[in-house]
N, C-alpha and C positions, 0 to 999 in steps of 0.2 A: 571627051574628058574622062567620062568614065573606065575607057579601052585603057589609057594612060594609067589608071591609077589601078588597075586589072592587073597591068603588064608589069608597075613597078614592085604589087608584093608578090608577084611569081618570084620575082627576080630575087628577093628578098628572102622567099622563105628557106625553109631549111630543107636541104636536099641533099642525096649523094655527093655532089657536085662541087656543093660548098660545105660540109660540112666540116673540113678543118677549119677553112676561114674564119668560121663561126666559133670553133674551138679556138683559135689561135686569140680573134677577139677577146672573149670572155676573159681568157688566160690573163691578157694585157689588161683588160681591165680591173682585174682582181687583183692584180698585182701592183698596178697604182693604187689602189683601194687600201693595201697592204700600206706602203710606202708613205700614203700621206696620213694613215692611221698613227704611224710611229713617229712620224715629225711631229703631231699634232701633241703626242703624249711626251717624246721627250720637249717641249717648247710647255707646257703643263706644269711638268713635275716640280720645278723650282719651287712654282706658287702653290704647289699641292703644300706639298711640306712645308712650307712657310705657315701655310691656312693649319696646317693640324700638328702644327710646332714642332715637327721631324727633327729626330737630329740622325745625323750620317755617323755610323761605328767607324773608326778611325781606321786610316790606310783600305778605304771602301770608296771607293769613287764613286759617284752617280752617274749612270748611264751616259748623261748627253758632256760630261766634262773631257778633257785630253789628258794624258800624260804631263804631269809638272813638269814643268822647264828644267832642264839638267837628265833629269830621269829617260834612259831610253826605253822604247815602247815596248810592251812582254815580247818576249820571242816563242815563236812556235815549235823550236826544236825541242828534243827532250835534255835538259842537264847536263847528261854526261855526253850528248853529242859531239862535243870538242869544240873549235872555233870554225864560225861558218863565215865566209865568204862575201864580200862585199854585194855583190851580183845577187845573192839570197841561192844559187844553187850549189851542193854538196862537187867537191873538185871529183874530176874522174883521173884515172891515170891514161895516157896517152897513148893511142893502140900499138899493138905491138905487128912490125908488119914480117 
């Protein structure tokens, strides 16, 4: 019994061997950690503000809201980039052979 539980934190600990694993781990974990931090807080915020009588500055959206019906979503190009493409990528022109 004891050989077993000898053998399984070899296996376990941190080594050459594995030590991305271990990295690669950690990463994944902190990044769920991330992820359910921000669900927790946008799924919050409503009742924050409610509790400390918030009000929203107008055409300010709150984090967890969408884009109002009719309104398309901000676009990332700049301004005067022209009109972009359904696809979302910029047209090339067609090689010349």
């Amino acid at each position: 019994m004891t050989e077993r539980i000898s053998s399984a934190s070899r296996r376990l600990a941190l080594t050459e061997e594995n030590r991305r694993w271990w990295t690669l781990g950690a990463m994944c974990f902190a990044l769920f950690m991330i992820m359910l931090d921000n669900t927790v807080v946008n799924v919050a915020l409503p009742s924050i503000q409610r509790d400390l009588d918030a009000v929203e500055p107008p055409g300010e959206p709150s984090p967890s809201s969408a884009p109002p019906q009719g309104e398309p979503a901000p676009s990332s190009a700049p301004p005067d980039a022209g009109p972009v493409p359904s696809n979302g990528r910029p047209e090339t022109e067609p090689a010349r052979a």
